[in-house]
C-alpha positions in Angstrom: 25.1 119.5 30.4 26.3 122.9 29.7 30.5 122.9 28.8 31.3 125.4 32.0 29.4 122.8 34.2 31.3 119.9 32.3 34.4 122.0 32.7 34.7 122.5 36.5 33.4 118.4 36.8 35.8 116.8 34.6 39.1 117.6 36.8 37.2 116.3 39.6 36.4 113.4 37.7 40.4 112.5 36.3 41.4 112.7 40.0 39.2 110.3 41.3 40.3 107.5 38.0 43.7 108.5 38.5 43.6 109.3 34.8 46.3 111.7 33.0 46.0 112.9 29.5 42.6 112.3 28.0 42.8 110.2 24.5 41.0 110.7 22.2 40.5 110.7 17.6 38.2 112.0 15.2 35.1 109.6 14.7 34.2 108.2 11.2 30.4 109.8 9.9 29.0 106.3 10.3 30.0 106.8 14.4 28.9 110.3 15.1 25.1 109.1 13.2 25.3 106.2 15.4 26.3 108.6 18.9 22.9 110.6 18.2 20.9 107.4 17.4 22.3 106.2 21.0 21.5 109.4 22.9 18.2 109.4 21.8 17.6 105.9 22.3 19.6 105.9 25.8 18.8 108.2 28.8 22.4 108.2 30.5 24.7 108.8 27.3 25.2 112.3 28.1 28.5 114.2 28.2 29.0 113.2 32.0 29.4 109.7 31.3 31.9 110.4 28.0 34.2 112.5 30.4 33.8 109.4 32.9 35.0 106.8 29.9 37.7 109.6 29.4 38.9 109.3 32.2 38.9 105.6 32.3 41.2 105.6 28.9 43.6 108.1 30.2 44.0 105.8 33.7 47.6 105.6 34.7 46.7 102.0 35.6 46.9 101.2 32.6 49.8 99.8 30.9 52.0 102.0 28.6 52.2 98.9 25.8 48.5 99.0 25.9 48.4 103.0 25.8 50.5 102.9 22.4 48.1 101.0 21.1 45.0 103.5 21.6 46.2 104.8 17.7 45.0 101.8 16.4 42.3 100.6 18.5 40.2 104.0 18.7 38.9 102.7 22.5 36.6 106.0 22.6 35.2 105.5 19.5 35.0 102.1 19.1 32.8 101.7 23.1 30.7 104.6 21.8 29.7 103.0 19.1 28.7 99.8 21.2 26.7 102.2 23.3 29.0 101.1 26.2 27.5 104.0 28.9 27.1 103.5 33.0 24.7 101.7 34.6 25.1 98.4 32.2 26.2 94.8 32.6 28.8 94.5 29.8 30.5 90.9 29.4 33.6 91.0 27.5 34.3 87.5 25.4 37.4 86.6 26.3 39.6 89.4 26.7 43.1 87.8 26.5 45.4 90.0 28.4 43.0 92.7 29.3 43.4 95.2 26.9 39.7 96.4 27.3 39.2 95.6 30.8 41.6 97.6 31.4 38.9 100.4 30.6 36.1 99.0 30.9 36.2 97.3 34.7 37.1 100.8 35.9 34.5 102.9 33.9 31.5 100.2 35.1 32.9 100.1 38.9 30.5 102.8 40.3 28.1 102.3 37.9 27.1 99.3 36.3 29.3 95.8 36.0 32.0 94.2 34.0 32.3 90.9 33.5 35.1 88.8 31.9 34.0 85.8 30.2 36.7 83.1 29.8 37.4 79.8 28.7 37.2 77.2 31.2 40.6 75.4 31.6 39.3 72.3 32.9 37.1 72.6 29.7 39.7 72.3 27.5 41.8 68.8 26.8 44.8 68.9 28.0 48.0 69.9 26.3 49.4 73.4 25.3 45.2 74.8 25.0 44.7 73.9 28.3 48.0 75.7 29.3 47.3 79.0 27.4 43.9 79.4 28.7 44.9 78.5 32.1 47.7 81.5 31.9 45.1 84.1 30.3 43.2 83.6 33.5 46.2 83.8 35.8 47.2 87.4 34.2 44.0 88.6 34.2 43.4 87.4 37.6 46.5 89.2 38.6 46.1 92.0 36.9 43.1 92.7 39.1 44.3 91.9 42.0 47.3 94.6 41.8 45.0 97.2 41.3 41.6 97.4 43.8 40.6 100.5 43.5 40.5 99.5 39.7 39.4 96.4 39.4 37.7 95.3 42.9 34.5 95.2 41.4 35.1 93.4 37.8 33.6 89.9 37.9 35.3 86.9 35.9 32.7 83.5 34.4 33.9 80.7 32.9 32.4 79.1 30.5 32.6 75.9 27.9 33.3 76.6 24.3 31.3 73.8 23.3 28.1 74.3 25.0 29.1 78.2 25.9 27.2 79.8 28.6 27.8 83.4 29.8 25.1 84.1 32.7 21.8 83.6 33.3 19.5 84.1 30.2 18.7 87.8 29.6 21.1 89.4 32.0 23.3 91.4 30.0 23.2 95.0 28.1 26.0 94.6 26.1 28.4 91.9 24.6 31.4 92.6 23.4 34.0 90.8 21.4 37.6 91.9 20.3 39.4 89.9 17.0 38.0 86.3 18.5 35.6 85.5 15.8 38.8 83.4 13.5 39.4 81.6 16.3 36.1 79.9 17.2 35.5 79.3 13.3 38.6 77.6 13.0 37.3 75.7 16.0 34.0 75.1 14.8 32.5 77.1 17.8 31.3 80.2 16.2 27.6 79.0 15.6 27.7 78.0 19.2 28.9 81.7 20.5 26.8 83.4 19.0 23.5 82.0 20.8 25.1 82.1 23.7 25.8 86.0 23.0 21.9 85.8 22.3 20.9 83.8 25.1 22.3 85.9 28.0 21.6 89.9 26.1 18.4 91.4 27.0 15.8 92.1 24.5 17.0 94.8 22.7 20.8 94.4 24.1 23.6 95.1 22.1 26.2 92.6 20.7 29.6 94.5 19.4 31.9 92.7 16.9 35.7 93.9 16.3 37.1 91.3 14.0 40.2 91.3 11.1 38.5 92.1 8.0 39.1 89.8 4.6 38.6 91.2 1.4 36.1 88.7 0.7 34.5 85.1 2.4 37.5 82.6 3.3 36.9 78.8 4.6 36.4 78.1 8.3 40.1 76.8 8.3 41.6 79.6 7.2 45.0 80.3 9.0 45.2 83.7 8.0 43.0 85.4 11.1 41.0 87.2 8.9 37.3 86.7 8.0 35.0 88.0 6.0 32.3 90.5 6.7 29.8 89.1 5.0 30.4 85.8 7.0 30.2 87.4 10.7 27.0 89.4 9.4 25.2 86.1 8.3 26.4 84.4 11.7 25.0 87.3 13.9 21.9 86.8 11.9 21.8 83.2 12.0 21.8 83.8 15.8 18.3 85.9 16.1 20.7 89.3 15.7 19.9 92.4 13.7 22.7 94.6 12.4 21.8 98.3 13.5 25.0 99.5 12.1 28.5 99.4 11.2 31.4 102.1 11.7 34.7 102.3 10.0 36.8 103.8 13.1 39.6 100.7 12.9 39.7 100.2 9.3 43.3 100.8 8.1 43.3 101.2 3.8 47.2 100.7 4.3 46.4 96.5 5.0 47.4 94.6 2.1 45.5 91.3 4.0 48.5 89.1 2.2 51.0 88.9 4.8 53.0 85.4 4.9 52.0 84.8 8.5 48.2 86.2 8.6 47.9 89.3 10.7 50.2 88.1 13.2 53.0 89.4 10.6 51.6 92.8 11.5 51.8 94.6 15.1 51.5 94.2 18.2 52.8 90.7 17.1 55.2 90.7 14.2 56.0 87.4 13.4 58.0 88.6 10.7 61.7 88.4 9.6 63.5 91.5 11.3 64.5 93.2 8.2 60.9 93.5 7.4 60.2 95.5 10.4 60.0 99.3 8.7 57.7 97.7 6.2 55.4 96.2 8.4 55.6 99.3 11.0 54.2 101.5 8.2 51.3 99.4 7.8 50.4 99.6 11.7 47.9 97.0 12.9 45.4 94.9 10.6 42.2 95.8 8.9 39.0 95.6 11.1 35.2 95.7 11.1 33.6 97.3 14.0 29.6 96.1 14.0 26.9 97.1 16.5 24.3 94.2 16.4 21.2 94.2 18.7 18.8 91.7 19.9 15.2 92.3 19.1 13.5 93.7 21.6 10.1 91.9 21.1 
């Protein structure tokens, strides 16, 4: 698309999202490789659809705690890199409060589907697990249901961590998971995930992993929240994945990874004493991995 053509479309295109100021960073060299590999590989990745995922990230839906964040979690980048584009069935894993669907549900709407994947409640024993999952599904439920024109569209599945199933087999382009990966190893349900993640991608679909980085490999029960690279690679693998590449767009040097409460010392949660605030500001939020996987396609 020529840039006057792009020009006089992209207003039109704000308007109708309800966007405001675009956002937007300088890619790593490992993500502008991996953006030509993608257009050549996929027929709609053409500027038209990057304005459109513009304009989803500058949406005034969205909520100014989530927007401050943008500095850290490089949304452009980082869904690029997935090959995120219109016209696919994404499933997010567990998306907590939204922070992605937030983009994502209204860049699919027209063209393509979101779907929330969430832990079943009634799947979990009951006590304070049962609770929390119960609430993430009442505020992302909610958060929907404020905003139609948004979210209308954006489909929610439950699903058992044990035995996890996200939709029939072969059904998805894209799956996508945000700093969950500690969680289910602590759990002993990562091995499990991960052919479910298999199970319901096409041949040739694209699993994305966005996880706190370790320096090196830690134990399953490691309270810290960080994991190591190496580990999520050989788990992805383990799985029937291939990694097609990785990208360095939400590394931060600055992470020391020897906090005294994990990365939950750092933002957005700081569980730190508040005279250690400055200190822990300056660092910003943790260390992370961004890795494009992909299913074989034969």
């Amino acid at each position: 698309m020529k840039p006057l053509l792009l020009a006089a479309i992209l207003p039109g295109l704000l308007a109708a999202c309800a966007g405001g100021a675009t956002a937007s960073a300088t890619p790593d060299a490992a993500t502008v490789g991996s953006q030509a590999d993608a257009s050549a590989r996929a027929p709609r990745g053409d500027m038209l659809g990057r304005a459109q995922l513009d304009a989803a990230i500058a949406g005034d839906w969205r909520s100014a705690g989530n927007v401050a964040r943008d500095r850290y979690r490089h949304p452009r980048e980082t869904l690029t890199f997935f090959e995120v584009m219109g016209g696919q069935t994404v499933i997010e894993i567990t998306p907590g409060g939204g922070w992605y669907a937030e983009i994502l549900a209204p860049y699919l709407r027209q063209d393509g589907q979101y779907i929330a994947a969430m832990v079943d409640p009634a799947a979990v024993p009951e006590g304070r697990g049962r609770d929390n999952q119960q609430r993430y599904r009442s505020q992302l439920d909610a958060k929907f249901a404020a905003a139609p024109a948004q979210f209308d569209r954006a489909r929610v599945v439950a699903f058992n961590p044990v035995q996890p199933v996200f939709g029939p087999p072969a059904s998805a382009d894209a799956v996508l998971t945000f700093r969950n990966v500690h969680n289910w190893r602590m759990a002993g349900q990562a091995e499990g995930m991960f052919k479910g993640f298999f199970a319901v991608l096409r041949p040739g679909g694209t699993l994305g992993v966005v996880e706190h980085r370790a320096a090196a490999d830690v134990p399953a029960d490691d309270k810290s929240g960080y994991v190591g690279q190496a580990q999520i690679i050989a788990m992805a693998q383990a799985a029937g994945f291939v990694l097609d590449a990785s990208s360095e767009v939400n590394a931060n040097p600055a992470d020391t990874r020897d906090h005294p409460n994990g990365v939950w010392t750092l933002p957005p949660v700081n569980d730190h004493e508040p005279a250690d605030n400055a200190k822990y500001k300056a660092i910003g939020e943790s260390d992370r991995m961004t890795l494009r996987f992909r299913k074989p396609a034969g």
